[in-house]
VOGU-3710 file (C-alpha; in Angstrom, 3 decimals, decimal comma):
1> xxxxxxxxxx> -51,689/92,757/18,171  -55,327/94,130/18,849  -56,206/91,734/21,361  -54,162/91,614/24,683  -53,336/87,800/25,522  -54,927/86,682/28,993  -53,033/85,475/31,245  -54,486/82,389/33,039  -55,267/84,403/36,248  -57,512/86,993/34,598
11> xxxxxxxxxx> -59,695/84,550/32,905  -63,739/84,848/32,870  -65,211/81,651/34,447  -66,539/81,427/31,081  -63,296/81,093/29,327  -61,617/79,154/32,298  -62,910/75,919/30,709  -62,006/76,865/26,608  -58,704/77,544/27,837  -57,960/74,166/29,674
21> xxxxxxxxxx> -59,529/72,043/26,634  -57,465/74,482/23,889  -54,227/74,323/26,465  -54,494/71,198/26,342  -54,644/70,538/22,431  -52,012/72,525/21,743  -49,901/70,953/24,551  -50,680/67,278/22,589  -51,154/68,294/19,073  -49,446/71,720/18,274
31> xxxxxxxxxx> -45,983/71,172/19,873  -43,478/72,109/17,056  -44,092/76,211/17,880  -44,633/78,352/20,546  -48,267/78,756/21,169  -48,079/79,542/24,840  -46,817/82,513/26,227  -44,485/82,626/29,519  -47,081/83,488/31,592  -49,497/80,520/30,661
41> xxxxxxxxxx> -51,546/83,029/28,003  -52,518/81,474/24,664  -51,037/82,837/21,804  -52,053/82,559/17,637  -55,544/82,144/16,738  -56,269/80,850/19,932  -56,129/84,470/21,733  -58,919/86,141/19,552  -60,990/82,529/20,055  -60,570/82,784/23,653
51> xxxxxxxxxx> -61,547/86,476/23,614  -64,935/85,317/21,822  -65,437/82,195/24,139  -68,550/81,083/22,090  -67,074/81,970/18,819  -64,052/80,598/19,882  -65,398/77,263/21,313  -67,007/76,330/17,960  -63,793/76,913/16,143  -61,691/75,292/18,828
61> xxxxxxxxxx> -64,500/72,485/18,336  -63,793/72,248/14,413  -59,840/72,767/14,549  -59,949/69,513/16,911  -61,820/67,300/14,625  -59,954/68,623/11,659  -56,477/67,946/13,775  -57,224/65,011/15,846  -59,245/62,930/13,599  -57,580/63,841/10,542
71> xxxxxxxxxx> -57,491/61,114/7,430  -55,180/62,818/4,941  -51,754/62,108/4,643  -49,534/65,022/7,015  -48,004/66,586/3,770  -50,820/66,720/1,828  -52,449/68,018/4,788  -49,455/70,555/5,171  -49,001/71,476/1,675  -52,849/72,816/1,909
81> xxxxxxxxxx> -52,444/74,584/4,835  -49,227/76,565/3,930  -50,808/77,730/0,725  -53,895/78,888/2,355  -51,904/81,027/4,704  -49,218/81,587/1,918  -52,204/83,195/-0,270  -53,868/85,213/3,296  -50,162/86,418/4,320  -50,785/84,972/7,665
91> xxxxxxxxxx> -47,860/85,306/9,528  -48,635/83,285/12,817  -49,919/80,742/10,217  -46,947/80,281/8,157  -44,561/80,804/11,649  -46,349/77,580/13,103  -46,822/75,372/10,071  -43,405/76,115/8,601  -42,429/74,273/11,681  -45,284/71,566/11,699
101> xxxxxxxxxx> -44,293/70,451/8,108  -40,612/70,770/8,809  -41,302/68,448/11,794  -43,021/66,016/9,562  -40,202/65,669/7,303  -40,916/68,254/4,458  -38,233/69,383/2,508  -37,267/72,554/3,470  -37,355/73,913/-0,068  -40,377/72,960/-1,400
111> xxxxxxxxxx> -41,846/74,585/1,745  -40,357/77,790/0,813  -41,405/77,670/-2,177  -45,089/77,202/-1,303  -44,771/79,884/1,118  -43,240/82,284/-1,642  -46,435/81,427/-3,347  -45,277/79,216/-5,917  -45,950/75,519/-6,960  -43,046/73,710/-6,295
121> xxxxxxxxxx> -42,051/70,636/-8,844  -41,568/67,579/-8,001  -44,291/67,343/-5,343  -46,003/63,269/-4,997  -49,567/62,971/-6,432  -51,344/63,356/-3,187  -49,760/67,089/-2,724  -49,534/68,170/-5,988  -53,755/67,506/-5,399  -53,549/69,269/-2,410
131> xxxxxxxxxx> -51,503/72,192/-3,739  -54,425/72,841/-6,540  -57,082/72,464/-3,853  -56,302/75,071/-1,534  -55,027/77,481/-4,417  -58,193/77,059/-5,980  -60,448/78,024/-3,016  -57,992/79,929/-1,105  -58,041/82,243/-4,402  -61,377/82,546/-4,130
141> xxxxxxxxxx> -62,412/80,374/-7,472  -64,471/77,529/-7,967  -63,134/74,347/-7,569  -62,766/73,470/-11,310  -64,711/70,038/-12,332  -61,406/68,327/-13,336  -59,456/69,094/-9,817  -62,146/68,169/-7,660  -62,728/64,551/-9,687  -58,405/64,152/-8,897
151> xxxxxxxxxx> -59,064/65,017/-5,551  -61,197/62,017/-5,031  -59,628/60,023/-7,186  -56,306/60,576/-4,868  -58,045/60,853/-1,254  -61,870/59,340/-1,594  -65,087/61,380/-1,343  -64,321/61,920/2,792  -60,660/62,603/1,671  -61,502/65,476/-0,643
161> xxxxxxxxxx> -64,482/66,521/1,678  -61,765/66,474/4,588  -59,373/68,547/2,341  -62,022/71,151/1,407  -63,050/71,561/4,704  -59,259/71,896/6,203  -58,354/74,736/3,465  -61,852/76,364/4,432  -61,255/76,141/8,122  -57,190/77,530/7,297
171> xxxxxxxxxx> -58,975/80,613/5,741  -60,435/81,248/8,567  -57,635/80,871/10,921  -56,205/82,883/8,622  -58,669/85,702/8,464  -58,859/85,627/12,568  -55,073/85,928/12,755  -55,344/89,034/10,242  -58,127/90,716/11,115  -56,536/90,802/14,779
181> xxxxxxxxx> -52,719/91,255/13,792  -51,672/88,699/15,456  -47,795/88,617/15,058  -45,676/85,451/15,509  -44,152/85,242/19,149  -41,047/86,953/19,244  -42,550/90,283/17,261  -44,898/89,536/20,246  -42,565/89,961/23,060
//
């Protein structure tokens, strides 16, 4: 870990304010992992965003609307996220949405498999969309002419702009929880 989590007490009355609207997010929407240390300190991306208050506060801003108003369905949703951080190596990413999609019902295997970095069979329409989505621009290609047209064929024109958006906003969790080693809590402790 490169950045030192800060503890509630030491905070900057610039950062006093982040960390009371990101506490409470994750306290509402990012309950199925441990995000907050014993002390009260944020943990995962939220650290390095609280580090960078202004930085931070825009991401914070985006991961709310991409969480809270969210239109996909939660495994489609999931599925894109897991391969995003399946194809960055993210381990605080996989740690907490491992958990999130387990939560939602996923099956346990076909979550392991994404994670592995496979395709797993048997996936329903609106993941298997998903799935080529966020391979596709998590890789670092072009979305291809054909996926893009079954992405709004499955999820609408917001749906696939929502979807595009979410594996964009994953990669950059994903870089932020790299490019700052941040480990999953108990390698943490």
């Amino acid at each position: 870990m490169r950045l030192p989590l800060i503890s509630p007490d030491d905070l900057t009355d610039v950062q006093k304010p982040l960390y009371e609207d990101m506490h409470k997010g994750i306290g509402s929407n990012f309950n199925s992992f441990k995000a907050v240390a014993e002390d009260g300190a944020l943990m995962g991306p939220w650290n390095p965003w609280l580090h960078e208050p202004k930085i931070g506060g825009a991401i914070w801003d985006l991961t709310k609307v991409m969480s809270m108003e969210a239109t996909l369905p939660e495994e489609a949703r999931q599925v894109a996220i897991l391969v995003t951080g399946a194809q960055f190596d993210a381990a605080y990413e996989l740690y907490a949405h491992v958990a999130v999609a387990e939560s939602a019902g996923m099956d346990k295997d076909r979550i392991a498999t994404i994670v592995a970095g496979t395709r797993p069979s048997g996936m329903s329409e609106p993941e298997a969309v998903s799935y080529d989505v966020a391979i596709s621009l998590a890789s670092g290609r072009k979305l291809a002419r054909a996926t893009y047209d079954r992405a709004v064929e499955t999820f609408g024109q917001h749906g696939t702009n929502e979807l595009i958006y979410l594996v964009g906003l994953y990669c950059l969790v994903s870089v932020t929880l790299n490019g700052f080693a941040v480990p999953v809590p108990d390698e943490a402790q």
